[in-house]
N, C-alpha and C positions, 0 to 999 in steps of 0.2 A: 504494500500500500504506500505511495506516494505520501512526503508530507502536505499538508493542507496548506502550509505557506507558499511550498514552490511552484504552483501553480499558477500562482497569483504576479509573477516577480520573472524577471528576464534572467535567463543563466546565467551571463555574466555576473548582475548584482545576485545572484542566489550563493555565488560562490563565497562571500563576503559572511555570509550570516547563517551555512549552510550549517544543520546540527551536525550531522556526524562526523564531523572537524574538530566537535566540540566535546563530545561525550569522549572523557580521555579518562585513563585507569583514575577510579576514586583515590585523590588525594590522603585517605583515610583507613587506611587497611586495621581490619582487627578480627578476632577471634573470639567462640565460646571457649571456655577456659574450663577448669574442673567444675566451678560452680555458673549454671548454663547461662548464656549470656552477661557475664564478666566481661566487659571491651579491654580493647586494649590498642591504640591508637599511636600513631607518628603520624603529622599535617607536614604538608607541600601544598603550594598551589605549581597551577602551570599556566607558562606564560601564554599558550592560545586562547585562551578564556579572555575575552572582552572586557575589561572593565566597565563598571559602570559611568553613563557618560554625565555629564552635569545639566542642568536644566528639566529635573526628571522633580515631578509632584505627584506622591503616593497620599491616595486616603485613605482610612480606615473610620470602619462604622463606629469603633469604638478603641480606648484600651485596656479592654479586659482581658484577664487569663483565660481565654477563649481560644477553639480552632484558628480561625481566621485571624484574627489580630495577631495571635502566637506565629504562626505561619509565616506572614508577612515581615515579622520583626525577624523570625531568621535568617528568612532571606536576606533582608539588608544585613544583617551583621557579617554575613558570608560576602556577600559586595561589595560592601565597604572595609572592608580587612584585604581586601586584594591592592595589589599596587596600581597608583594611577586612578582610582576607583575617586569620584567625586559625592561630596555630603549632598543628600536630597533634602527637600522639601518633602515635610511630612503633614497631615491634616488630620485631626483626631475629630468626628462627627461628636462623638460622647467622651467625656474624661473615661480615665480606668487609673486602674495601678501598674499598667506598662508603659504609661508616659513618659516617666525618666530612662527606664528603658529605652526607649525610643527616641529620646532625646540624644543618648549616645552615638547614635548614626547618625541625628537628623538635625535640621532644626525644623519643632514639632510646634505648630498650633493648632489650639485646641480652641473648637468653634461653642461650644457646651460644655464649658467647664463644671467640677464638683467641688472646686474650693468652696462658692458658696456655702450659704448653710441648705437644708431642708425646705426651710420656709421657700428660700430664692429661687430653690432648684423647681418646687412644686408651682411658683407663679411665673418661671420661665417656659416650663410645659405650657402652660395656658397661652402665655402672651407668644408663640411662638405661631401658633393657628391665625392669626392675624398680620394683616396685611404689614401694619408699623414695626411689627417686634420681627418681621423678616427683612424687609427693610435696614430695620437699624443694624441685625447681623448680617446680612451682604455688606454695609459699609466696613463694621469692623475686619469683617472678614477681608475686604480688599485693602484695606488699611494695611494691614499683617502680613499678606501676602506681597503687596506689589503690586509692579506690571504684571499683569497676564501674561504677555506679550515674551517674555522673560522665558517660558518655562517650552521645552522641545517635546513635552509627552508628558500625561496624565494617566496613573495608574489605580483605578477602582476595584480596592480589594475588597469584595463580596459586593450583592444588589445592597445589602442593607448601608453599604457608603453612597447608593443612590439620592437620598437627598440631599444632598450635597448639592447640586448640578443645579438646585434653584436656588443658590447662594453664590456660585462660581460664573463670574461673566469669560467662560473658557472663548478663545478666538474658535471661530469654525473652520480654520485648519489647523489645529493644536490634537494632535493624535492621541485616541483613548483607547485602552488596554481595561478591561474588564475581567478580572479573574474571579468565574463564580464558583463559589461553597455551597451552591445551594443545590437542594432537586426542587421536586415540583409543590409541596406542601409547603415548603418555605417559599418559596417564590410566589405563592399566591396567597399565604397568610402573614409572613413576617415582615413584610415590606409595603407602603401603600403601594396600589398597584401605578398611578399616575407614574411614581418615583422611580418603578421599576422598567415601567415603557419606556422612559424617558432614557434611562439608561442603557437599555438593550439597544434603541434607534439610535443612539449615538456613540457605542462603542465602535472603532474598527475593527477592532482583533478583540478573541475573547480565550481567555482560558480558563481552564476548568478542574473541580478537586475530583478526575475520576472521569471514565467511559459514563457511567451512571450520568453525573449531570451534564455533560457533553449531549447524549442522548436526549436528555429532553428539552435542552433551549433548542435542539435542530426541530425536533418532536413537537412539540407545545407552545414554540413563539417564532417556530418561520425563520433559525439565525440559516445563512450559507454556510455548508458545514466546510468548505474550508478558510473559513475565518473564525473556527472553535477550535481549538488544540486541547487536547486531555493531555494533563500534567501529572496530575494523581501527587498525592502524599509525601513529603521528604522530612528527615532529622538531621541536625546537626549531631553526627556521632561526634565529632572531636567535642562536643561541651556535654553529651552525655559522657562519656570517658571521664573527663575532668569533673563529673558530679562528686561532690565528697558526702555521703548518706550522713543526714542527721539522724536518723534514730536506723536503726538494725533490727530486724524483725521482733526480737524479744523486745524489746522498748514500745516499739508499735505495739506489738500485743498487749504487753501492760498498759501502756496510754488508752487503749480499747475496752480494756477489764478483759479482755478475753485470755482464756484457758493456753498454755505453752504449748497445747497438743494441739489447736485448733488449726483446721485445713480452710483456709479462705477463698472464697471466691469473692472474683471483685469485678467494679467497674467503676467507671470515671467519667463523668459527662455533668453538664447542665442537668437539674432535676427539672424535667419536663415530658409533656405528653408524647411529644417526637421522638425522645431518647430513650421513653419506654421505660422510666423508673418504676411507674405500675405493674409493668409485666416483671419488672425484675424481682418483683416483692410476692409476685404471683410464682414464679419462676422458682425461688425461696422454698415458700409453702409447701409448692411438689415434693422437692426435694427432700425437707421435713420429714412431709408425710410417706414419703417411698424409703425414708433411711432415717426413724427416728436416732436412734443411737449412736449414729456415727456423729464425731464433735465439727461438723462443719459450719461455718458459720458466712456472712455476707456481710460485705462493705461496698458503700457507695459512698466515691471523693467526690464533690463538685454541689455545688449550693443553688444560690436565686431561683429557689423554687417559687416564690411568693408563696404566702400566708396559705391563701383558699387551697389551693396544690398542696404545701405540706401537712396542712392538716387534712386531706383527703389519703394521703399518704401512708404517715401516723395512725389514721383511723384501718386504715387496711392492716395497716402490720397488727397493730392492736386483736385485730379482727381474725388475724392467721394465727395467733399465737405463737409470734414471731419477736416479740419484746426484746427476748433474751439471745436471740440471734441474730439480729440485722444492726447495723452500726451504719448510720449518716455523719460521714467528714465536710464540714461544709470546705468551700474552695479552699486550696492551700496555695501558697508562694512556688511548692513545686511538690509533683503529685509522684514522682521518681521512689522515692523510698517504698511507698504505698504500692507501687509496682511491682519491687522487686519482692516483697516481702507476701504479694499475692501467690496462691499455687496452679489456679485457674482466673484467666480474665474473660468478663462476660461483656458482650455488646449487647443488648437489649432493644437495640432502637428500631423503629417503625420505619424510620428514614435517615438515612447518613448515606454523605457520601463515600467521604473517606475519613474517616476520623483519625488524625493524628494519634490519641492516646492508644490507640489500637498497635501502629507501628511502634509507640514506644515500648508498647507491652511487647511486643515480638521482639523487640532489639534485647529482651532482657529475658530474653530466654521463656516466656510464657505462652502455653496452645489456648488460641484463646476458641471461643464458643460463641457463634452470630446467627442471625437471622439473616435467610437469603434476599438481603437488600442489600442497594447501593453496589460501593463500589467496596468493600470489607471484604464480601461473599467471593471474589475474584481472587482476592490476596491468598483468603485462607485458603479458601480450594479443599481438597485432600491430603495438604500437607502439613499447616501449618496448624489445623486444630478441627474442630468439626462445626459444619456447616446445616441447619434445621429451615424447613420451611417455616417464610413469616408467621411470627405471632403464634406459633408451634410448642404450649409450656408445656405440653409432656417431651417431647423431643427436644427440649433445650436442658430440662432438668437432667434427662438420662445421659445426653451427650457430657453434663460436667460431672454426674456418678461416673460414667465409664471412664474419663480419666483421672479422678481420684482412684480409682480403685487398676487404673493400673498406669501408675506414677512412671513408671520405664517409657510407652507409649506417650506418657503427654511431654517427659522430657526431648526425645524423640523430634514430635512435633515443633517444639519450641527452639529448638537448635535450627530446625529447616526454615521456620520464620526469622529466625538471628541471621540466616544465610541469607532469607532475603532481602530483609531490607537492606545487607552491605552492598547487594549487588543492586538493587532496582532503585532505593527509597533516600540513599543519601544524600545532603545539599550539595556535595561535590558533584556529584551523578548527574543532576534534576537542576539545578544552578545555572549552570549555560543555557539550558534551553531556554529559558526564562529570560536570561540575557542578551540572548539572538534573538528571540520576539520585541525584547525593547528596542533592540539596533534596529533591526529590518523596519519595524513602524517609522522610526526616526526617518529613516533613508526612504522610505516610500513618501512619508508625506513633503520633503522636501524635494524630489523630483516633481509631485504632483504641483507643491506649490510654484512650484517652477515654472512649469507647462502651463500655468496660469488658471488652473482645472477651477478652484476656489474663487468663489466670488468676494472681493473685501470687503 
């Protein structure tokens, strides 16, 4: 299969930005070690890699410890650590806690801040649906940013950075790179839809977390499928290598109250309907009830459920007689320990595309257990841990007894997922491509502007 950009682009200039020039041995070699998924890393870059050029304005919907915002921020760190590489302009739609983060590669503004207090934040939601209070943030917003004029390519990481575009007086020849995280339930409930048309009609190039969402903006919004690229999932191993574990499985367990012998199963996500924390508690239950006596127990890292959600939640476990087994970590700074320290990782979700946390589970040695959604069900396969029809909780329950009960088999599998992400998933790996879609946009919309295609 041809790539979707070369088709678009003269041989000559294809040769310039062409990927397989690009995809060079991962800078990052590493190994399971006695205990499975142990890395173990030496960095290089190599000089064919592009640097990233200057004039480059990334936004993000937010900065939270989140898929996408997380995603985004690695990539620049990988970009901006290479030689020659130039500081971008960053846009944060909502403050987060990866701001300063993000500050390190960039210089970040942030259009909705949270320094305010509560009161400010809750009468800046209001005054924002109003003509003035949008208004007055497009001036600040231009204010902070500059010329327009200034910048050679805008990059909208997720739809949900789509509103943005009614705050940005972007030129209509300033190139847009649309990388979406979403499939089709977030695309039509997580984003107003105006925000998201708006961004789909004016991206050129779009990339995407996974075949899965690739599929449906060709599917379900008419894009030309070769101005969609599937990129699918990446880690930076060299900064998981250098993680130094705050707490070690036995501390975890105590921090939990849970039992020394206790076999966990875990997951990591947003608590929400799409991620399927209901089913995970249903999932639970089975499990329970198919194997009272065995000491297995369930952890769920990741928080913002709102109130009405966790106490629907609460009242399930309550309801399963599950008090004493299931354990919610609301968000943490880093969810790595809680990883390593799991025996089985569970995906739950109704819809994902590609969930990062997923690969990081595999980088560390874990077979994890999914629903045949998205783009997960691809990764796992029949290697890397076992795969159940959606929304399947007796076949999800039995898939994580059969690898508790034969530990050889799930280590197994988890070494074949630590295989792959060094080969497929690393930012060394997955890094150029990304960077040859920034260049080639650059150099297309400058021949175009050229030819005078653009009306001023």
């Amino acid at each position: 299969m041809s790539d979707p950009l070369q088709s678009s682009v003269g041989e000559n200039e294809w040769l310039l930005f062409t990927r397989p020039s690009l995809v060079v041995t991962p800078p990052v070699s590493w190994t399971a070690a006695e205990n499975i998924g142990e890395l173990k890393s030496t960095t290089t870059f190599n000089d064919e890699v592009p640097p990233l050029p200057s004039g480059l304005l990334f936004v993000s919907h937010d900065g939270s410890r989140t898929g996408a915002p997380i995603a985004l921020l690695r990539f620049l760190r990988w970009a901006t650590s290479q030689p020659g590489a130039a500081r971008p302009e960053i846009v944060l739609v909502n403050d987060g806690p990866l701001r300063a983060e993000f500050a390190e590669v960039g210089r970040v503004t942030t259009l909705w801040s949270e320094d305010s207090g509560p009161f400010s934040r809750r009468l800046r939601r209001v005054l924002r649906r109003t003509n003035l209070a949008a208004h007055g943030d497009r001036l600040r917003l231009t204010r902070q940013l500059g010329n327009m004029a200034r910048f050679r390519l805008a990059y909208f990481n997720s739809v949900a950075s789509a509103p943005l575009l009614r705050y940005l007086s972007l030129p209509r020849q300033l190139p847009l790179i649309a990388h979406i995280h979403e499939m089709s339930y977030a695309l039509s409930h997580d984003v107003d839809p105006v925000d998201r048309d708006l961004l789909l009609a004016r991206a050129d190039h779009f990339f995407t977390a996974g075949e899965a969402s690739r599929n449906g903006l060709i599917q379900d919004y008419g894009i030309n499928p070769t101005n969609v690229e599937a990129i699918g999932g990446f880690l930076p191993i060299a900064e998981l290598v250098a993680h130094q574990p705050v707490l070690g499985r036995s501390q975890l367990l105590e921090q939990l109250s849970l039992p020394s012998n206790a076999l966990l199963v875990g997951a990591c996500a947003t608590r929400n309907w799409r991620k399927g924390t209901d089913l995970f508690i249903q999932m639970a239950a089975h499990t329970r009830r198919t194997a009272p006596d065995r000491p297995i127990y369930f952890v769920w890292v990741g928080g913002d459920a709102g109130r009405v959600y966790q106490d629907q939640l609460d009242f399930d476990v309550r309801h399963s007689g599950l008090t004493d087994r299931i354990r919610f970590v609301d968000t943490v700074a880093s969810a790595i320990d809680y990883l390593q320290a799991f025996d089985i990782f569970c995906l739950p979700s109704r819809e994902d595309p590609f969930p990062l946390v997923c690969l990081e589970a595999a980088a560390f040695g874990k077979a994890i257990v999914c629903f045949d959604v998205g783009g997960m069900s691809t990764f796992v396969g029949d290697e890397c841990g076992i795969v159940v029809e959606a929304e399947d909780i007796a076949a999800m329950s039995g898939a994580v007894l059969s690898l508790l009960d034969q530990p050889e088999r799930a280590a197994s599998l988890g070494r074949a997922g630590c295989s792959k992400v060094q080969r497929d998933h690393d930012i060394a790996v997955i890094g150029p491509s990304l960077l040859a879609g920034i260049h080639h946009q650059i150099a297309q919309s400058t021949r175009i502007s050229s030819a005078g295609s653009y009306a001023p």
